[in-house]
Biotite code that builds the C-alpha atoms (Angstrom):
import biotite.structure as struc

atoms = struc.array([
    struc.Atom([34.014, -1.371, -10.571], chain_id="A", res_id=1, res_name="UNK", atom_name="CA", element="C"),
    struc.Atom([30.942, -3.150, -11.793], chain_id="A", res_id=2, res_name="UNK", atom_name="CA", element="C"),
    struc.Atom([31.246, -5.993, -14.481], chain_id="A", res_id=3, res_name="UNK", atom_name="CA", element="C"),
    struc.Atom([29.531, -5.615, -17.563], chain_id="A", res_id=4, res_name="UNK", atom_name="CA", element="C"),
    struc.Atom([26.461, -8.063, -17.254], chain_id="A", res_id=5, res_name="UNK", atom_name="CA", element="C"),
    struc.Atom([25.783, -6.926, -13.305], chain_id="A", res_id=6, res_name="UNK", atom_name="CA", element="C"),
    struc.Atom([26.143, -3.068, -14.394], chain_id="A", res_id=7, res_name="UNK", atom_name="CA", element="C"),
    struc.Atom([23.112, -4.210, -16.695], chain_id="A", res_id=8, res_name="UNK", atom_name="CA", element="C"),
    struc.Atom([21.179, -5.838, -14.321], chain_id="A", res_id=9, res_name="UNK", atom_name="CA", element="C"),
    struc.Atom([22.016, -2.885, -11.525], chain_id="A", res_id=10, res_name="UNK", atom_name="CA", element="C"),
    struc.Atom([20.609, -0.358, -14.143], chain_id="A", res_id=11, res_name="UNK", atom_name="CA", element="C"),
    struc.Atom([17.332, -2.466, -14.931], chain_id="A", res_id=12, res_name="UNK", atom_name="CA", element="C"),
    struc.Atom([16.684, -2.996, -11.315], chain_id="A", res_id=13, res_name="UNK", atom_name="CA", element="C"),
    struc.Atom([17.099, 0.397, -10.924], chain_id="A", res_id=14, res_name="UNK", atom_name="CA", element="C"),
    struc.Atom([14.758, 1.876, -13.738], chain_id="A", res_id=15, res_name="UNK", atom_name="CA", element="C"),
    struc.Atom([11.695, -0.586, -11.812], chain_id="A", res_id=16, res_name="UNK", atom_name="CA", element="C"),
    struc.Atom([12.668, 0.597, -8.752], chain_id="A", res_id=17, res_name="UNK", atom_name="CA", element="C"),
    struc.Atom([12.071, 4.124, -10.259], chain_id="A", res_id=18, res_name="UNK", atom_name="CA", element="C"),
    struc.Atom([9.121, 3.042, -11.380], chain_id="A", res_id=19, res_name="UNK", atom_name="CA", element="C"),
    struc.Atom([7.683, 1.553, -8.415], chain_id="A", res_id=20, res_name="UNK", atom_name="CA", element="C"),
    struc.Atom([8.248, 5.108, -6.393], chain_id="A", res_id=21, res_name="UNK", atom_name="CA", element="C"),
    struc.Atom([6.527, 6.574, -9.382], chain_id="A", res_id=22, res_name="UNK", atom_name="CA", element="C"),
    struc.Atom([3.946, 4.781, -8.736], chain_id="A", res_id=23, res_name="UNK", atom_name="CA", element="C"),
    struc.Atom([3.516, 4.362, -5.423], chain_id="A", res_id=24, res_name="UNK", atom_name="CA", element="C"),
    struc.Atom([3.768, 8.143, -5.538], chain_id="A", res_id=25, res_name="UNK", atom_name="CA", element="C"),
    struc.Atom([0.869, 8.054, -7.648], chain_id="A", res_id=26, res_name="UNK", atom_name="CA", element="C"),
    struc.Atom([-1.351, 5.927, -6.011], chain_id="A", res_id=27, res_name="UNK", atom_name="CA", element="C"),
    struc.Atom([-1.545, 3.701, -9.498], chain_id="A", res_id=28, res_name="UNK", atom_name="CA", element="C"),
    struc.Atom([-1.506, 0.015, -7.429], chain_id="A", res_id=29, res_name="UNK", atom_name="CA", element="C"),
    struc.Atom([-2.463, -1.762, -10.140], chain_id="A", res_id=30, res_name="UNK", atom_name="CA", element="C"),
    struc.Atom([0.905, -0.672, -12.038], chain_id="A", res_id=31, res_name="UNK", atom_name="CA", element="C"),
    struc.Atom([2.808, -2.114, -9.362], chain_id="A", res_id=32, res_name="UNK", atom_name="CA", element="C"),
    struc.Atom([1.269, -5.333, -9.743], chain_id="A", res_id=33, res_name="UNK", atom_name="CA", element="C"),
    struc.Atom([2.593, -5.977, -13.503], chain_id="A", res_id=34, res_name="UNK", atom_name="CA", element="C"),
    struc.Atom([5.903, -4.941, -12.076], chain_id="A", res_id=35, res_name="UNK", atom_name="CA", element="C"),
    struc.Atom([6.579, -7.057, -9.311], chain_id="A", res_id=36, res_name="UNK", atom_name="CA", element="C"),
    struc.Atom([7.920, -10.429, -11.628], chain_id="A", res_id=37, res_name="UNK", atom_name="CA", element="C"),
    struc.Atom([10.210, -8.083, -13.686], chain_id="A", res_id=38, res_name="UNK", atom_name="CA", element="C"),
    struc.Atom([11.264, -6.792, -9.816], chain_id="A", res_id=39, res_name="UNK", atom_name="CA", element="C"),
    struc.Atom([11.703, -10.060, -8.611], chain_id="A", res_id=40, res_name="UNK", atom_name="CA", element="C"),
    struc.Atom([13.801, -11.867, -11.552], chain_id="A", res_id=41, res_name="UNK", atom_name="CA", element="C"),
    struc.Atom([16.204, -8.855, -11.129], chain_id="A", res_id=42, res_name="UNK", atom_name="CA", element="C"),
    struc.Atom([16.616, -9.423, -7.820], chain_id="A", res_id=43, res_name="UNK", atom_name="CA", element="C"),
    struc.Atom([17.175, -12.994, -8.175], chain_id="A", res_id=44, res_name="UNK", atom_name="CA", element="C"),
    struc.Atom([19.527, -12.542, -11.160], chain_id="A", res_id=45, res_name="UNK", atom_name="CA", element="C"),
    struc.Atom([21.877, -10.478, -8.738], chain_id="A", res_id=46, res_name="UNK", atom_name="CA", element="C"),
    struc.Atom([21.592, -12.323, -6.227], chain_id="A", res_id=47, res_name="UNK", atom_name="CA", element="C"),
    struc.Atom([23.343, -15.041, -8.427], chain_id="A", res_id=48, res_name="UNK", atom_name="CA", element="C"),
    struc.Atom([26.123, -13.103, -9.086], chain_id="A", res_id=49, res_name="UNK", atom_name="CA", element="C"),
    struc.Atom([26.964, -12.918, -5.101], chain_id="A", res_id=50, res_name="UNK", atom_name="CA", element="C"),
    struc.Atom([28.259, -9.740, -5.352], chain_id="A", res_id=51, res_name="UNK", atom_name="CA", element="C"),
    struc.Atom([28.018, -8.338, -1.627], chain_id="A", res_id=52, res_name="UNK", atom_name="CA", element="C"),
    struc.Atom([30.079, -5.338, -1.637], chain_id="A", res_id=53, res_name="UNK", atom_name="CA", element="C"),
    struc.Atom([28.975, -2.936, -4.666], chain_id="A", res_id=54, res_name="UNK", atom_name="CA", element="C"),
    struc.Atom([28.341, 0.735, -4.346], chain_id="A", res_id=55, res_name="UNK", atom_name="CA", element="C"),
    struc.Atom([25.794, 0.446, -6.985], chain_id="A", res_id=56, res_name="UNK", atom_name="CA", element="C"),
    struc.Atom([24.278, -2.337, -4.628], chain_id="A", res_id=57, res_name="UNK", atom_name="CA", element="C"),
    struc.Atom([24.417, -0.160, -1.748], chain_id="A", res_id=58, res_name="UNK", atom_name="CA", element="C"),
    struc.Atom([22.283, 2.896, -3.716], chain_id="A", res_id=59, res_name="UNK", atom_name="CA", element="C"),
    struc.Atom([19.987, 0.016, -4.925], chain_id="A", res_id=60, res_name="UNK", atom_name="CA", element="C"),
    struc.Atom([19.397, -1.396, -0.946], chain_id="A", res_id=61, res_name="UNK", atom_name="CA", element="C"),
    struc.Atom([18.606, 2.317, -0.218], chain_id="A", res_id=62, res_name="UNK", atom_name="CA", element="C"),
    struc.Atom([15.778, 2.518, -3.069], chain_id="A", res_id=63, res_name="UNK", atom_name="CA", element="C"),
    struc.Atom([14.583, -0.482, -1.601], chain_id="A", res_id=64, res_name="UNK", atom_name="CA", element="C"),
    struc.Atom([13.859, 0.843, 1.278], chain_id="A", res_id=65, res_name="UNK", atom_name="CA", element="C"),
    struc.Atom([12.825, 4.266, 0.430], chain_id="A", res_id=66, res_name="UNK", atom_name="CA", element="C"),
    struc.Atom([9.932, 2.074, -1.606], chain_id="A", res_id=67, res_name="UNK", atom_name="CA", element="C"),
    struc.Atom([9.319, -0.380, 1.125], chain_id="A", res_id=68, res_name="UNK", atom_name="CA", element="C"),
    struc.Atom([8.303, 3.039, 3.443], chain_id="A", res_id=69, res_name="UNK", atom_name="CA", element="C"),
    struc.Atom([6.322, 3.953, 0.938], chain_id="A", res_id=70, res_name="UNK", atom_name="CA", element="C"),
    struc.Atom([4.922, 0.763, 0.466], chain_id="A", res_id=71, res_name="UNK", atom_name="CA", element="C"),
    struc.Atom([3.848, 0.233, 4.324], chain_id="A", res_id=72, res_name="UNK", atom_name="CA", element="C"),
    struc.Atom([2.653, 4.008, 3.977], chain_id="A", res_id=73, res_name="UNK", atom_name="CA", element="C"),
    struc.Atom([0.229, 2.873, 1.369], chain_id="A", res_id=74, res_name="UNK", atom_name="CA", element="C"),
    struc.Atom([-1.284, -0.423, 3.292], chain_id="A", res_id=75, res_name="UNK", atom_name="CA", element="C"),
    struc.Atom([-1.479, 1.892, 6.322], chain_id="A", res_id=76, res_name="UNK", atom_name="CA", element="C"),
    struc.Atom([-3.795, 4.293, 4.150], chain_id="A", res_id=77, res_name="UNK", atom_name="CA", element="C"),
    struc.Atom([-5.949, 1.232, 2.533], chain_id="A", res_id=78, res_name="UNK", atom_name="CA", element="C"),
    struc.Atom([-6.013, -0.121, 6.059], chain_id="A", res_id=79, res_name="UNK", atom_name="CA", element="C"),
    struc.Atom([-7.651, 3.313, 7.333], chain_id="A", res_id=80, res_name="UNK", atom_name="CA", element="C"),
    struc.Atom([-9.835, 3.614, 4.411], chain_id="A", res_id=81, res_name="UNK", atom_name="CA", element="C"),
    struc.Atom([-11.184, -0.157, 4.833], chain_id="A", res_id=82, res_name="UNK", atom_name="CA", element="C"),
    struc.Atom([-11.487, 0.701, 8.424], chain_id="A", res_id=83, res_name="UNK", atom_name="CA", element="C"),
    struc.Atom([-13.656, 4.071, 8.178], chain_id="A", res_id=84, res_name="UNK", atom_name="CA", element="C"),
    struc.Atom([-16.305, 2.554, 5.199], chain_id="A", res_id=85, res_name="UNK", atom_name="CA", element="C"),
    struc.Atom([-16.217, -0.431, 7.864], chain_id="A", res_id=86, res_name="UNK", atom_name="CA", element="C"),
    struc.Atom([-17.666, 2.351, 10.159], chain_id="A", res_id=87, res_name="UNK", atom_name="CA", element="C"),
    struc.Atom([-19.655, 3.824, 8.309], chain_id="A", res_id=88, res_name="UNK", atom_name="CA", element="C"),
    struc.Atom([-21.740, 0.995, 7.241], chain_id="A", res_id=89, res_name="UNK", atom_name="CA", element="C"),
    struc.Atom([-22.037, 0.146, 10.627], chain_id="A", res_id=90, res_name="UNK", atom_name="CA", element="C"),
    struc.Atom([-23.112, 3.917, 11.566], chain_id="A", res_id=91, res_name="UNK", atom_name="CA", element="C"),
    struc.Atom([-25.760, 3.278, 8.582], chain_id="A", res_id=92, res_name="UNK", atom_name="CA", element="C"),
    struc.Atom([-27.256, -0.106, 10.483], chain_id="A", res_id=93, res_name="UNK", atom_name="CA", element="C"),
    struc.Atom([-27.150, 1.335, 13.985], chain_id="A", res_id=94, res_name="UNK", atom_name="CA", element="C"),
    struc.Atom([-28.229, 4.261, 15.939], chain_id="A", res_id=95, res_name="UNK", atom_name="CA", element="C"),
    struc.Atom([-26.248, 4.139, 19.441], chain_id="A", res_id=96, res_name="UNK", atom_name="CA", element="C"),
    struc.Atom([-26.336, 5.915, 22.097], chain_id="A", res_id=97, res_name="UNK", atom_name="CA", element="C"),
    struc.Atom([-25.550, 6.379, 25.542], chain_id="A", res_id=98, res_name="UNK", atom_name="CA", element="C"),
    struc.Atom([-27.792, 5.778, 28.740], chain_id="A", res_id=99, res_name="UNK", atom_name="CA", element="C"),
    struc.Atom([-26.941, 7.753, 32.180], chain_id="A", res_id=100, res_name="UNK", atom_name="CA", element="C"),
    struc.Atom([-25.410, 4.914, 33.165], chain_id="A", res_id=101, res_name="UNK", atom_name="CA", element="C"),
    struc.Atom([-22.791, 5.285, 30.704], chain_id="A", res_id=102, res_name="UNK", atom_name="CA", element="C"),
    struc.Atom([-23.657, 2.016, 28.708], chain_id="A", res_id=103, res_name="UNK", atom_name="CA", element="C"),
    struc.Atom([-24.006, 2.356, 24.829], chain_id="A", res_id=104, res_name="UNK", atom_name="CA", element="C"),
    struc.Atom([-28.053, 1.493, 23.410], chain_id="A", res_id=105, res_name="UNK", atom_name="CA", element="C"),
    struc.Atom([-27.519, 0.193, 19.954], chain_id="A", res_id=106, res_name="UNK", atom_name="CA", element="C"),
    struc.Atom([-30.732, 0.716, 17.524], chain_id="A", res_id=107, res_name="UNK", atom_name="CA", element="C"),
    struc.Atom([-30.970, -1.073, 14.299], chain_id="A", res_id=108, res_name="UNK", atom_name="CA", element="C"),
    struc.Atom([-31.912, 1.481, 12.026], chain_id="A", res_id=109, res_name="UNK", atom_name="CA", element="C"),
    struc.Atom([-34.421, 0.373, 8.942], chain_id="A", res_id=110, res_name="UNK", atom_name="CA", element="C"),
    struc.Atom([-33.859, 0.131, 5.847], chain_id="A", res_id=111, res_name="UNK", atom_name="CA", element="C"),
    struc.Atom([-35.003, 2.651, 3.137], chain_id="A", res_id=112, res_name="UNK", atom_name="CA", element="C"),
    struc.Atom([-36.396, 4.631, 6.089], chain_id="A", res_id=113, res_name="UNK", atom_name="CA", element="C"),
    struc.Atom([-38.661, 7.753, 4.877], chain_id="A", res_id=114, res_name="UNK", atom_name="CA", element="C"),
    struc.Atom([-39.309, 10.656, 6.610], chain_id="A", res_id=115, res_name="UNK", atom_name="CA", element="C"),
    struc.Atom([-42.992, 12.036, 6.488], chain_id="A", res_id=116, res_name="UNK", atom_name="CA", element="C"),
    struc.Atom([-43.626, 15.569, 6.103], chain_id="A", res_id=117, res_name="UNK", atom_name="CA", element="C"),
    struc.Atom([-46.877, 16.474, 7.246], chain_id="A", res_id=118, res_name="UNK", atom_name="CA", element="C"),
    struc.Atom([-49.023, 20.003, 7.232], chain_id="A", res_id=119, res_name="UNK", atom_name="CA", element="C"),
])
């Protein structure tokens, strides 16, 4: 049975650790960023209380987790998205292609280039 002060601290770590997933879910980053020192003075505050076998801690080391995934899920996705712009500015310098030899030409392309229409 859970003592008053770490039932308290259980149920507020709980409620950001809602939040989090909500956001997360969301995609709202930036809301995760004001949350993190309310996360992280929760955490230390039970920590304190060196309570190591809780039921209530066990559900909380499961929401942890389930946002951790979710977490890695969303660096994996800015990762991919930093990646492809990385790609396609380089697409919008170059031209490359491939010789019969089966070694890649690379063209730098100009800048502003206009195509002429002419009669």
């Amino acid at each position: 049975m859970s003592t008053k002060p770490e039932a308290n601290l259980i149920r507020s770590l709980e409620e950001v650790l809602d939040l989090e997933r909500a956001a997360l879910v969301h995609g709202d980053l930036d809301r995760l960023h004001h949350m993190t020192p309310e996360k992280e003075k929760l955490i230390g505050a039970i920590n304190d209380l060196q309570v190591h076998d809780s039921e209530d801690l066990i559900r909380l080391h499961k929401k942890v987790e389930r946002n951790q995934a979710l977490l890695n899920s969303a660096a994996d996705g800015i990762r991919a998205v930093a990646s492809r712009m990385a790609e396609m500015r380089r697409v919008r310098q170059e031209f490359s292609t491939y010789g019969a030899d089966g070694q890649r030409s690379g063209f730098t392309v100009r800048s502003h280039a206009k195509l002429e229409k002419r009669a």
